[in-house]
Structures are given as C-alpha cells and as structure tokens.
N, C-alpha and C positions, 0 to 999 in steps of 0.2 A: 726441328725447331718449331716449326707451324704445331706439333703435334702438342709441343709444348704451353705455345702461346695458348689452346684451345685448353689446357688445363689451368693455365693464369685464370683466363675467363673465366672460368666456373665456378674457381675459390672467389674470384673477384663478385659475381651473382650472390653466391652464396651471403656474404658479406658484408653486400646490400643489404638483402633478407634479414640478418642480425642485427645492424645498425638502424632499424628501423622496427625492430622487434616491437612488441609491447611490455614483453617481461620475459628478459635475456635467461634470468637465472632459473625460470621455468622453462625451457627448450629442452624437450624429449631428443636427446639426443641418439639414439636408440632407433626411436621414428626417423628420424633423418637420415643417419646412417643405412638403414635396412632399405629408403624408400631409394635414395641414391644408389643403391647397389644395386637394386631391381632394374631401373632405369641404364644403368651400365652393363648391367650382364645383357638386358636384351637387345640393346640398340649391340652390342659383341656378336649377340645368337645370330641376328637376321641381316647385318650388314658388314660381317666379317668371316662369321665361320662360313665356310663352302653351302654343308646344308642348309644350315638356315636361314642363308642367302636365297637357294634354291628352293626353300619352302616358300617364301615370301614370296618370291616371282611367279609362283606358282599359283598364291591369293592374289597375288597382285592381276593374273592372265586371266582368273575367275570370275574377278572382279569387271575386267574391260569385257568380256565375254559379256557380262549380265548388261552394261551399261549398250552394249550392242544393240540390247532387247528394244530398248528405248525406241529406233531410229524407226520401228515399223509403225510404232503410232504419230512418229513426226511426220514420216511420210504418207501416212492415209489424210492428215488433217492438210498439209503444207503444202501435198503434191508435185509441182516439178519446180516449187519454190526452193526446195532442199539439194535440188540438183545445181544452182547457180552457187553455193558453198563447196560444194567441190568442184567446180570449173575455177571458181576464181578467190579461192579462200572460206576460211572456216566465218559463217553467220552466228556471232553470239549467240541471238534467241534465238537460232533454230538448231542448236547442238548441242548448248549446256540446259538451257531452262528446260526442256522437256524433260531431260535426265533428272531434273531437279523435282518435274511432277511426277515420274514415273517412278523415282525412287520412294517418292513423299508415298504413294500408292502401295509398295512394298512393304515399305515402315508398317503403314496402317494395317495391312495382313498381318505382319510377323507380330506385331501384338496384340492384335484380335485371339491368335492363336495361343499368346503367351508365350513365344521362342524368345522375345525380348527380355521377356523377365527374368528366365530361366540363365539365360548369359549375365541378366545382369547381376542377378546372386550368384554363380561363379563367381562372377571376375569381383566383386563386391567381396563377399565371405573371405575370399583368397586375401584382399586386402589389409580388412579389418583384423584376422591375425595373423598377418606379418604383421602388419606396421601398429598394432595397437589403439586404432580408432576406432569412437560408435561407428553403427552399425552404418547409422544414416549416413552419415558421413561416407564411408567408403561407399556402402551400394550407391549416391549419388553421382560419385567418381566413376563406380562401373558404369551406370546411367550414362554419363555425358558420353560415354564411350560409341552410341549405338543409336541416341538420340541427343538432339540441339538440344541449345539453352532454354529453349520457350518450352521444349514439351515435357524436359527431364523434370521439372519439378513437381509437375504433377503423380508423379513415382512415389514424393514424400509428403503428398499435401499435406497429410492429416498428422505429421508430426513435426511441423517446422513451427510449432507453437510451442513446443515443449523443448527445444533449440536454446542452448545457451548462443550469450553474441559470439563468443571465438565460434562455435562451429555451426551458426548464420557465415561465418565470415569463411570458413573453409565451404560450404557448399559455392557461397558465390566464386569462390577462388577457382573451384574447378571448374565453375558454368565459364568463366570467362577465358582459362586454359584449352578448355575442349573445342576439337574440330572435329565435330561429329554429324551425324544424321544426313540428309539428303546433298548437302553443302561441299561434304568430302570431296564428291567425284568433280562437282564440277569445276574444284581446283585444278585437278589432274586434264581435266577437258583444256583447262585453260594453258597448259604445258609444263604444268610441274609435275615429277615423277610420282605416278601412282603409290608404286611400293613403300618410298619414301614418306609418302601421306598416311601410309596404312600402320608401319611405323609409329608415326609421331604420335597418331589420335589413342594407340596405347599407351605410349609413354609418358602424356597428358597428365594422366589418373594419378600414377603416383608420383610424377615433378609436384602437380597443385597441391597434393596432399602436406609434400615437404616443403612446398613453401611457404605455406598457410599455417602450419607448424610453429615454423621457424617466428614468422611473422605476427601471429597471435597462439602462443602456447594455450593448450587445454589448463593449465597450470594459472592464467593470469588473474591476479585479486579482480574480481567483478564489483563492478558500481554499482548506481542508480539505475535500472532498467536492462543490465546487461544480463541478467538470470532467464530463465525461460518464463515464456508467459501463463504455461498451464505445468506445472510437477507433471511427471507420467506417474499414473497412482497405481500402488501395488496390484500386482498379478496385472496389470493392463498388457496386452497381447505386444512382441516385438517387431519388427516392421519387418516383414515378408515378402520383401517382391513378389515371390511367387503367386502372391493372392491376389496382385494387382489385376482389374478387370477393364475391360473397354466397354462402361456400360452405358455408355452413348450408342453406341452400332446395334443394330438391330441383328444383325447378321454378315456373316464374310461379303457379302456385296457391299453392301453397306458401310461396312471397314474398310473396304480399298475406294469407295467411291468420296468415304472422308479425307483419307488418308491422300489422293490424288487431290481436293479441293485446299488442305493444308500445305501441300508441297507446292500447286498454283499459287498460295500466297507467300511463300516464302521463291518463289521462281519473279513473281510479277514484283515485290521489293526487291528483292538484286537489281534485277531489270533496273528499276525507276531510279535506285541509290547509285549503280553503275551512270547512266546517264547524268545526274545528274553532279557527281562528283568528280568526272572525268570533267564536264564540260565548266566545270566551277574551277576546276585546275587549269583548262585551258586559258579563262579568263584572265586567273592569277599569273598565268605565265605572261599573258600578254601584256599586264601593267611591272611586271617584275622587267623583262623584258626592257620595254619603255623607259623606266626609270633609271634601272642598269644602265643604258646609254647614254645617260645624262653625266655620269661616273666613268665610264668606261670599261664597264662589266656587261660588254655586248653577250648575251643569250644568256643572263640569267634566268633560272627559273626555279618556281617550289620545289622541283625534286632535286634539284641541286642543293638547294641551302638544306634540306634534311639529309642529304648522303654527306655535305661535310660535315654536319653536327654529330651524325653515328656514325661515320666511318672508324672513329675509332674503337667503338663498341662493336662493329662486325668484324674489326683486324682483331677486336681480344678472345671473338669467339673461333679465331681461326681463318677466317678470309685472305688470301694476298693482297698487298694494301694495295695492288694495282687494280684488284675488284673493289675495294674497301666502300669506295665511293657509292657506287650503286647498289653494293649489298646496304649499305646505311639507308640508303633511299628507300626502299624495299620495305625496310622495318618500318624507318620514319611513316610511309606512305597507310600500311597496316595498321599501328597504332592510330595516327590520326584522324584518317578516312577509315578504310575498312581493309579486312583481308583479298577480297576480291579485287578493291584495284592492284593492292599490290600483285597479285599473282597475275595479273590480266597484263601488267608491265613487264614481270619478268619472265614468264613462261618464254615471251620469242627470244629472247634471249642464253635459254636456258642452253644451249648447244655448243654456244661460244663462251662458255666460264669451264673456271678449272672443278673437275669433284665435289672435293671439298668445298667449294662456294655454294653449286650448286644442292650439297648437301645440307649446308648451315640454313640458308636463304630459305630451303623448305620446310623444315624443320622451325623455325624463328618464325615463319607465317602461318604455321598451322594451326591458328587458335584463332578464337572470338575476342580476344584483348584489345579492344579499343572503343573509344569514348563512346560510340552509338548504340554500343550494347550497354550500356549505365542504364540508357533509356530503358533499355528492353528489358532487364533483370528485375529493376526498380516495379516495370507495369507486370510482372510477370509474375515475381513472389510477391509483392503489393494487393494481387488482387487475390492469393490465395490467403494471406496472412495478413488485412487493413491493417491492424493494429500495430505493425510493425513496417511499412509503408516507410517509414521515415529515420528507423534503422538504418532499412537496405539500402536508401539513399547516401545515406553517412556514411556505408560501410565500402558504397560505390568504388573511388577513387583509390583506396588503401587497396581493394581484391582485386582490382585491376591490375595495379601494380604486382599481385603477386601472382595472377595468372601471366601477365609477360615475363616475368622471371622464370616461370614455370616453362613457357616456351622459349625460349631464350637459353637456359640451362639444356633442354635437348641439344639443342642446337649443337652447345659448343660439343655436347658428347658425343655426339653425329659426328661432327666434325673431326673428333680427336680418334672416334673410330675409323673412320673414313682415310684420315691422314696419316695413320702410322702406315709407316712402310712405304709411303709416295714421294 
C-alpha cells in the first residue's frame, strides 16, 4: 500500500507540472516518458538490484575514502582543536567546511585538466538523444551534475544569448534541481546517507529536464522578447564542453589554489547562512512559542506549522503518516531556508525513521530549490547575460517550482523503489 501511495504521489507531481504548463498541447510526451523511465530504471539499478546496490556502496565507500583526505589539512591548521569533536561530538566548521574547501580544491584540478568536461559531454550527449533536447540544454544538466549552480553556467556562457525563454527556463530548472559540487558531501557529513545523495544528484538531470518540459514545452508560441537575443548564424561552431578552458589559472597550482579560495567562499556562506537561519528560527520559535500559550498551544514552533502544512505531501510520496510530520518539516525547512538546515535537522534523526522515510527525506532535499538561490541564479546568469537580467528574475519562481518537483518526484521513486517488498 505505501508502495502504492508513492506512485499516487508522482502522477499527483506530475499533474501539478501539467496544470501549470504553459502550453499543454505542446508537451513532448516522448521526452517525459523516456526522461521518467531513465529516472526509474536507475534509482531500480542502484537501490534494488543486488549489484547495483553494491556498486553504489562501493562509490559511495570511494567517496568517504577521499572526504577522509580532508581531515589531514583540518588538523595541520586546527590542531588539537579537532580532537574535542571527537571527545564530545561532531564540530560543524571543523568537519564539513573544510571538506567543503578541500573539495572546492579538487573541483578546481579536475577542470584545469578537463576530466570535468569530459564527463560532462558523456553524461550531456547521452541525454540530448534520448530525451530529444539542445545540446545546451542537456550538457547543462550533465554540468549541474559535477558542479554548483554558481559555476555551471559559466560551461554555456557564450550561448545563453542565443537561448530561447523555454530553454533560459529549463537551464534554470536544472541549476535549482541540482545538488552538485563541493555541497554534496557535506550533506552526508551532516548524517544523511551518502549513497543516497550520490543517487539523487544523478537523477536530478533528467527529473528537471522532465519537468521543465512539461512546464514550458520547446513547442510554446513565443512573445515579445521570448526568442533568443543573438540567431546562432550559420556554420557558427556547436557548444563543446570539451573545449572548455580554465583560462583564469596560470597553471595546476594555481587551479587548485583557486579552486580551494572558491570552496572557502562557498564553506564561509554556509557557515554565516547556517548561523544565521538556525538562530532566526530559534527566535521564531520563541515568539510562536509565547504566543501559542496564550491559545493553549504550549511549544508551538516554525517546524511544526510546516510539518503540518506538508505532511501530507510527504505521506503522498510515501512517508508513514506517523513520520509525515517531520518529513513535511524537512521539505518545509529546505524550500524556505535552505537545504542545509534541513539536513543539519534531520541527519540525527536519521536512525530512528523507517527506510523508506529516510529514503524519500533524502531524496526531496537533495536540490538547491529554494527561495535563496533566486538571488543567486538571478546574480549569476545576470552577470554573464545583463540584457536578460530580468528574464531570469521572472522566470525565478516558475523554475523553482519545477526544480522541487523535480526533487520531489525522486523522492517518491526512491521511495516506491525502496518500499516494494517492506
């Protein structure tokens, strides 16, 4: 029945996605079909069948292996400060944010080298036919796969002029699906299952593809400014990952010494937005709280009023409604703060839920979909594209929406993979 309910939920996603189409009778059904299937056969491969359960744990052990690496530069700089995080609990900044610059450092090698690109036309090429989209388009999706939302777009800079609006609106659909780049791990630091995360940020690609689809067909009549701003004029060369260069670095030191100062700034924002979002919810809690007792609703708090408003949204992706509650919280918290706090809530938690929760929950947070990254996409394609500054503003809200659908539709397939047979 659960296994059921998690396929309610995803015609139910689905349907959203329709309902709020732009132009129903233009939906590539074809594309949706093939991208859904993709997304079902693999979350089948790696979280059902034996093997490819066993592969995955096997990237997954790769993976904690390398994040290992990290701990010998926390402890040259931190010294026997690292050592009171294992006497008496795990120290935020000194076990995820280093992993966050030391991954940022990685990043910066593997595309100085160009092994970045290389995967990303794979997993890109693979896309574009199956599923029938430009090129940019998919190789974006492969992008977000391997890199954030901030640095993927400099992959396509030089062709998001020539970008009609639907597929402006699918690249942001996938920037705000993807949990990608240095960020990944330090979900998993935070106690959600690695393998699970490793999963998802595949999955990503082609959920946002299908929901950006569904949501703005390639097919919809174009307005007033909705065409590209430059034609690509005949014989003009087709967008090559593989020619992408890092030609900022002078040299491989030089790439990882960027690469480690970018991952510092994305380590020291978590930091600052963690602080400060936790401690903006403790306030909230304290006047919810207060007020509640004036009612008789001793120990209200924020994550309560969002676990009742989505709990019934996590019981459609499969949840038991005895978890429902704080899986809703979970989302709720995600969407409206960030992925971080939610994961930073439910990691200690994660030992005491059933599977299946634990499998939807990670799944449903493994994306950038939420209101603070508007900011970020807005400054980010804004400054590679001015003239279209106020597009991607517009187009903000609607790609948000279909990157959480995008995450959210895992979810329930996670879940309905996860729950057959339990």
């Amino acid at each position: 029945m659960d296994a059921l309910r998690g396929l309610v939920g995803l015609a139910v996603l689905l349907l959203v996605a329709v309902a709020v189409s732009r132009h129903r009778r233009g939906i590539s059904w074809r594309t949706v079909g093939v991208a859904l299937a993709l997304q079902v056969a693999f979350a089948a491969l790696v979280l059902r069948w034996g093997p490819g359960e066993r592969g995955l744990r096997w990237v997954s052990d790769r993976v904690a292996t390398l994040i290992g690496y990290a701990d010998q530069g926390t402890v040259f700089v931190f010294g026997p400060l690292t050592e009171v995080g294992e006497e008496g609990g795990t120290i935020f900044a000194l076990s995820v944010l280093p992993v966050i610059i030391f991954l940022g450092a990685l990043v910066g090698l593997l595309f100085y080298l160009r092994v970045i690109q290389w995967a990303t036309y794979v997993v890109g090429g693979a896309l574009a036919r199956l599923l029938g989209v430009s090129k940019v388009e998919s190789l974006y999706a492969g992008t977000v796969i391997f890199l954030g939302q901030s640095e993927a777009p400099l992959m396509i800079g030089p062709y998001l002029r020539s970008l009609r609006r639907s597929q402006l609106f699918t690249v942001m659909a996938a920037g705000f699906a993807a949990a990608a780049g240095s960020t990944l791990v330090g979900y998993s630091l935070l106690g959600a299952p690695l393998d699970y995360l490793l999963a998802a940020t595949v999955m990503n690609a082609p959920a946002s593809l299908l929901m950006a689809k569904i949501m703005w067909p390639d097919s919809t009549p174009e307005g007033p400014g909705d065409g590209p701003l430059d034609e690509p004029e005949d014989g003009a060369p087709e967008l090559d990952v593989r020619n992408v260069r890092d030609h900022e670095s002078r040299n491989v030191i030089d790439a990882i010494g960027r690469g480690a100062i970018a991952g510092g700034r994305i380590a020291v924002t978590v930091g600052a937005l963690l602080i400060a979002f936790i401690a903006l919810i403790a306030l909230a809690n304290g006047i919810l709280g207060a007020v509640g007792g004036w009612f008789g609703a001793d120990g209200l708090t924020f994550e309560k009023i969002l676990g009742w408003a989505l709990a019934p949204l996590a019981w459609l992706l499969g949840v038991p409604w005895s978890e429902a509650v704080d899986a809703g919280s979970w989302i709720g918290q995600k969407t409206v703060l960030n992925e971080f706090v939610a994961y930073a809530d439910f990691g200690p938690q994660v030992d005491s839920l059933t599977p299946v929760t634990v499998a939807v929950v990670t799944f449903a947070l493994a994306g950038f979909a939420n209101f603070s990254s508007i900011a970020i996409q807005i400054g980010t394609l804004g400054s590679l594209v001015p003239e279209r500054r106020a597009v991607v503003a517009e187009l903000g809200l609607r790609a948000l929406l279909a990157g959480s659908l995008a995450n959210l539709a895992n979810a329930a397939i996670a879940g309905l993979v996860i729950g057959i047979g339990t």
